[in-house]
C-alpha positions in Angstrom: 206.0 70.7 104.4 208.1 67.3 103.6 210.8 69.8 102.8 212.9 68.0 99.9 210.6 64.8 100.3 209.8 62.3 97.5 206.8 63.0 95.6 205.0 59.7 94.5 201.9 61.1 92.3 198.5 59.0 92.6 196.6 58.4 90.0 194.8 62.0 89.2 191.2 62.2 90.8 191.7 58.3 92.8 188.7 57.6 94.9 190.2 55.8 98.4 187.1 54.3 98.4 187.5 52.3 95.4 189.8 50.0 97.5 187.1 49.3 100.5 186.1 45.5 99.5 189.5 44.6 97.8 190.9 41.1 99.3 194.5 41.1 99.3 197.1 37.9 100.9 195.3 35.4 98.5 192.1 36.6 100.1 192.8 36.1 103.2 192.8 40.3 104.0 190.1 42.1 103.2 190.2 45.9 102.8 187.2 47.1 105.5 187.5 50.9 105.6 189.3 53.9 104.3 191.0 55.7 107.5 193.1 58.7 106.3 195.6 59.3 103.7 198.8 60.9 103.4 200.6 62.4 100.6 202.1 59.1 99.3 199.7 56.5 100.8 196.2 55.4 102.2 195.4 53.6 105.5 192.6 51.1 105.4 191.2 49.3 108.2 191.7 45.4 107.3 190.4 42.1 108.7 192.3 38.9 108.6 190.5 35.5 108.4 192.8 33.2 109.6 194.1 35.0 112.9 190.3 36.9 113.3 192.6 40.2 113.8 191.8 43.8 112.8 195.1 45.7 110.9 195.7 48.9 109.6 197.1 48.6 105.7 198.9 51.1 104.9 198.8 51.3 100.7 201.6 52.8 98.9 202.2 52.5 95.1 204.9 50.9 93.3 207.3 53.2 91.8 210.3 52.4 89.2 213.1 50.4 91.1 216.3 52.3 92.3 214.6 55.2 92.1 215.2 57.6 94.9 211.2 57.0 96.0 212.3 53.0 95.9 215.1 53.6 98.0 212.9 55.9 100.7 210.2 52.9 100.7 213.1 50.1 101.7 213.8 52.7 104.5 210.9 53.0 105.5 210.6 49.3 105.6 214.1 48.4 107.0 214.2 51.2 109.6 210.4 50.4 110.7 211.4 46.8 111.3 214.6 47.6 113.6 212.4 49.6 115.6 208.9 48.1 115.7 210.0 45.1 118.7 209.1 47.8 121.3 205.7 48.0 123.1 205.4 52.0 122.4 205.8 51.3 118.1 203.1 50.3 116.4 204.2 46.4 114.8 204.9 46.0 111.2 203.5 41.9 110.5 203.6 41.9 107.1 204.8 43.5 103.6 202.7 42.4 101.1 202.6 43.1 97.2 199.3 43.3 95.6 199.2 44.5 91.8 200.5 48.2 91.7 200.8 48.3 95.3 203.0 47.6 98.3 201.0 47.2 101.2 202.0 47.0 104.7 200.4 45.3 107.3 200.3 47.2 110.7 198.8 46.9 114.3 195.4 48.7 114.4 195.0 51.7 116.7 191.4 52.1 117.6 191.7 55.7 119.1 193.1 57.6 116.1 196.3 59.7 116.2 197.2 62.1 119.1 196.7 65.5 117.0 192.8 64.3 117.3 192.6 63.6 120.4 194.4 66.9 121.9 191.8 69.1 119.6 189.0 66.7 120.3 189.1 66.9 124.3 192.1 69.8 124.8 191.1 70.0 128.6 192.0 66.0 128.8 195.4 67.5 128.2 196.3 70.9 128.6 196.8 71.9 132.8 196.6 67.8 133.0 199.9 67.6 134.5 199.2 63.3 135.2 198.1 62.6 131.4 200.9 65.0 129.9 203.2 63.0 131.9 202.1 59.6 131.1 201.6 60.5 127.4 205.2 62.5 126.9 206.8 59.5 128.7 205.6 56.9 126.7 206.3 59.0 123.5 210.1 59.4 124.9 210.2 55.6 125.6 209.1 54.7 122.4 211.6 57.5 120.9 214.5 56.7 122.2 214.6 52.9 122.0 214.0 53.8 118.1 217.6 55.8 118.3 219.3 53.0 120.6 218.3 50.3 117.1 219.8 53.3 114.8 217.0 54.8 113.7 216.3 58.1 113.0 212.0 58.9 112.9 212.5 62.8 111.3 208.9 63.1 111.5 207.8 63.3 115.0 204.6 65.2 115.0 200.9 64.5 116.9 199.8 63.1 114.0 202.5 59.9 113.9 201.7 59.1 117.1 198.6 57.0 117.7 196.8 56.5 120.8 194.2 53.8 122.6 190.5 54.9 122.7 190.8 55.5 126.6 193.9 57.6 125.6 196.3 55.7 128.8 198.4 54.1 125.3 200.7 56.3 122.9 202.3 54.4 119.9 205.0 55.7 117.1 204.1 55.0 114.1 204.8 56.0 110.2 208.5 55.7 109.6 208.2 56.9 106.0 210.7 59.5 106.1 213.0 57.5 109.2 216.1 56.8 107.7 219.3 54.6 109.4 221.7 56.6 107.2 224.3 58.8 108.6 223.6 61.0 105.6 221.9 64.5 106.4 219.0 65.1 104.2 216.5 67.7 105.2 212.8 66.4 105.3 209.8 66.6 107.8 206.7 68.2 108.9 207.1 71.9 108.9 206.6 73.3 112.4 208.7 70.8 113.6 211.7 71.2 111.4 214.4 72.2 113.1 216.5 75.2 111.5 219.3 73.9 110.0 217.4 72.0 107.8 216.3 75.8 106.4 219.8 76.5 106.2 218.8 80.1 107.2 221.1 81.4 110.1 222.4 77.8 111.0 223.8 75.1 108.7 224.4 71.3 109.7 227.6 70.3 111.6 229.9 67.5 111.0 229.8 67.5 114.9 226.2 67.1 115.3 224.3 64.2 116.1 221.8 62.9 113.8 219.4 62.2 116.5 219.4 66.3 116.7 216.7 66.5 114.8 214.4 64.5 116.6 215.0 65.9 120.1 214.0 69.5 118.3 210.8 68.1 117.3 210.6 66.1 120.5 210.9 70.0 122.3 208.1 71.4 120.1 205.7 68.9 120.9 206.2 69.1 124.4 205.5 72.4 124.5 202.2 71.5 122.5 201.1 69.4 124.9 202.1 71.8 127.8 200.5 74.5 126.1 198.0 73.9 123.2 200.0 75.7 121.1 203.4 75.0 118.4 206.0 77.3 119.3 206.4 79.1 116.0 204.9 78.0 112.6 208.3 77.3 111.4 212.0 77.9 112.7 212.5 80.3 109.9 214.0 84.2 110.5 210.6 84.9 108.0 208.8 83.8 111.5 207.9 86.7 113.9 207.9 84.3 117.0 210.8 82.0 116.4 213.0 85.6 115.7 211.7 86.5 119.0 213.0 83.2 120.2 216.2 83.5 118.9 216.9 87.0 120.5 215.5 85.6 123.8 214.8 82.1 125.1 212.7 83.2 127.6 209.8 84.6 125.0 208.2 81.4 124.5 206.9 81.6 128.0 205.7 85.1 128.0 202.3 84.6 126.6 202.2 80.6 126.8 203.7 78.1 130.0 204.7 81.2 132.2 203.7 79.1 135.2 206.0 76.3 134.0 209.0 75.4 136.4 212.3 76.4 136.3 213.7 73.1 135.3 210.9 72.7 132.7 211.9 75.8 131.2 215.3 75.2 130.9 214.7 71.4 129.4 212.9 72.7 126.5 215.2 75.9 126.0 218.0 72.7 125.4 216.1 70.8 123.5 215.1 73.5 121.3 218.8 75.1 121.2 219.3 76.5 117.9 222.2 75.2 116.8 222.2 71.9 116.6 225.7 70.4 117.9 223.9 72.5 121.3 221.5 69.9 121.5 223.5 66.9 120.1 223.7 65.0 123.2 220.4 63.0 122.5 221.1 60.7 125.3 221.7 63.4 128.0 218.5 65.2 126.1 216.6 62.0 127.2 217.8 61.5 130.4 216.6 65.1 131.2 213.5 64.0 129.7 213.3 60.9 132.1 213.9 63.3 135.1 211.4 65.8 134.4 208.6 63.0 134.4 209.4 62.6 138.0 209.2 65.9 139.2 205.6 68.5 139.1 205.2 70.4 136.2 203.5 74.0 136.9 204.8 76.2 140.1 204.2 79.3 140.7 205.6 81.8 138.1 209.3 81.2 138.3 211.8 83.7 138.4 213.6 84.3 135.2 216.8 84.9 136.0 218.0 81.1 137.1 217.2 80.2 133.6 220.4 79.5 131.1 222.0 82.9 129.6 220.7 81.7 125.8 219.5 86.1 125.2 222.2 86.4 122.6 222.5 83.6 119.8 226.4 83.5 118.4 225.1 81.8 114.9 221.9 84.5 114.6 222.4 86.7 111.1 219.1 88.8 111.5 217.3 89.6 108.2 214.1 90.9 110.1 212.2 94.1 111.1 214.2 94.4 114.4 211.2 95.2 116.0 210.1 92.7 118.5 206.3 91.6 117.9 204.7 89.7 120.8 205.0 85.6 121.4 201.1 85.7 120.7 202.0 84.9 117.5 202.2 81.6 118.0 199.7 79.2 116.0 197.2 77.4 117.5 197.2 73.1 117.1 195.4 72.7 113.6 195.0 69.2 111.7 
């Protein structure tokens, strides 16, 4: 899901491959090979003449000016630039417009996204206490420097973050739906969309901070990496596994990370709070973050009962079966 998200159509039956050839910056570009593709765009592999460099263009079509897809593209632009001076975001060098497209010119990333390379080699990850740390750190780094320039990502997911070939370097990238509005406007990635944005049993707070969305997905893919799984398919009370969540915390270790520690536990019950003025505080969110990296990861099974009192959830309206099925339910990484 890009819940709410703008919808610009390609043409019907487009073959990315007619673009592999093209020369674009008065030929000074040319378009190598066709990468992936999104719903509003396509990702070539480019080379540049003059500097000898590889980049990634990313092709998006033109739509009508002020149009609300116009205005999401100058976001995307604007809130990609404030952020991209940061070692962990992947550069934007160039907008360039080429005949019914706007294409931006990004730094290549020769090892794919990170939703590849957790399926592709999961034991290079999960129980890899050293590589989980590294690769969640740099993610955070990159994260929160991206809030301290006043931008907002809204779709953190594996896939938007891209990684070296030796997998030691994680970069942010795609800021198509990162926005340096204050304005709330529910859009992102499904399994990491927090619940207010399904306006189910919560609703968004004038109090809340708009990073609150971010450290929610930030908590889900942590667990991911911890775990190999998502948490739930989607914070929704339709959701077996997240209403098991919300009647107690603790569930999302019963099947998956019961060895995790105490402290890890109780990080990613905050980060994942429900409600989401209870996990407003992005930058005391982040400097629990910071902490965990410097302490071990897996114990033995920790006792329940130090963990935070979250069994009973004040803004929980149940509409389910009030049977209980079993965290199991959880789905598996998929691309």
């Amino acid at each position: 899901m890009n819940a709410n998200a703008p919808q610009v159509n390609q043409p019907h039956g487009f073959d990315p491959s007619t673009l592999v050839g093209l020369e674009i910056a008065n030929g000074d570009i040319r378009v190598v090979e066709h990468l992936n593709h999104g719903s509003f765009s396509f990702v070539y592999r480019g080379e540049c003449n003059s500097t000898n460099s590889t980049y990634a263009l990313k092709f998006m079509r033109k739509v009508e000016p002020t149009s609300r897809e116009w205005r999401m593209q100058c976001m995307e632009f604007e809130s990609h630039l404030r952020a991209h001076e940061h070692p962990g975001v992947v550069t934007l060098h160039r907008v360039i417009e080429h005949g019914d497209y706007i294409v931006l010119v990004l730094d290549y990333i020769s090892g794919g996204d990170l939703l590849d390379a957790v399926l592709k080699q999961p034991s290079r990850y999960k129980g890899d206490e050293h590589r989980i740390r590294s690769t969640f750190g740099q993610m955070l780094r990159a994260l929160k420097h991206t809030h301290d320039v006043g931008v907002v990502h809204r779709d953190l997911k594996l896939e938007n973050f891209l990684v070296s070939e030796d997998l030691s370097e994680v970069y942010l990238a795609d800021f198509g739906l990162a926005t340096t509005s204050r304005v709330y406007e529910p859009v992102g990635s499904m399994p990491y969309v927090p619940p207010e944005y399904l306006r189910e049993h919560v609703r968004p707070s004038p109090t809340m901070s708009y990073t609150a969305c971010d450290v929610w997905a930030m908590g889900c893919l942590l667990y991911q990496l911890l775990t190999g799984v998502c948490p739930w398919k989607q914070a929704s009370l339709s959701d077996p596994s997240y209403i098991n969540y919300l009647r107690d915390r603790r569930t999302i270790f019963a099947t998956y990370g019961h060895n995790l520690t105490r402290e890890l536990q109780s990080l990613l019950i905050k980060a994942l709070a429900p409600h989401p003025v209870d996990r407003s505080v992005a930058p005391t969110v982040h400097q629990d973050y910071t902490l965990l990296l410097t302490k071990p990861f897996d114990t033995a099974s920790p006792s329940t009962s130090s963990l935070p009192d979250t069994t009973h959830c004040p803004h929980y309206t149940s509409r389910a079966n009030p049977s209980t099925p079993n965290a199991s339910g959880s789905p598996p990484l998929s691309s």
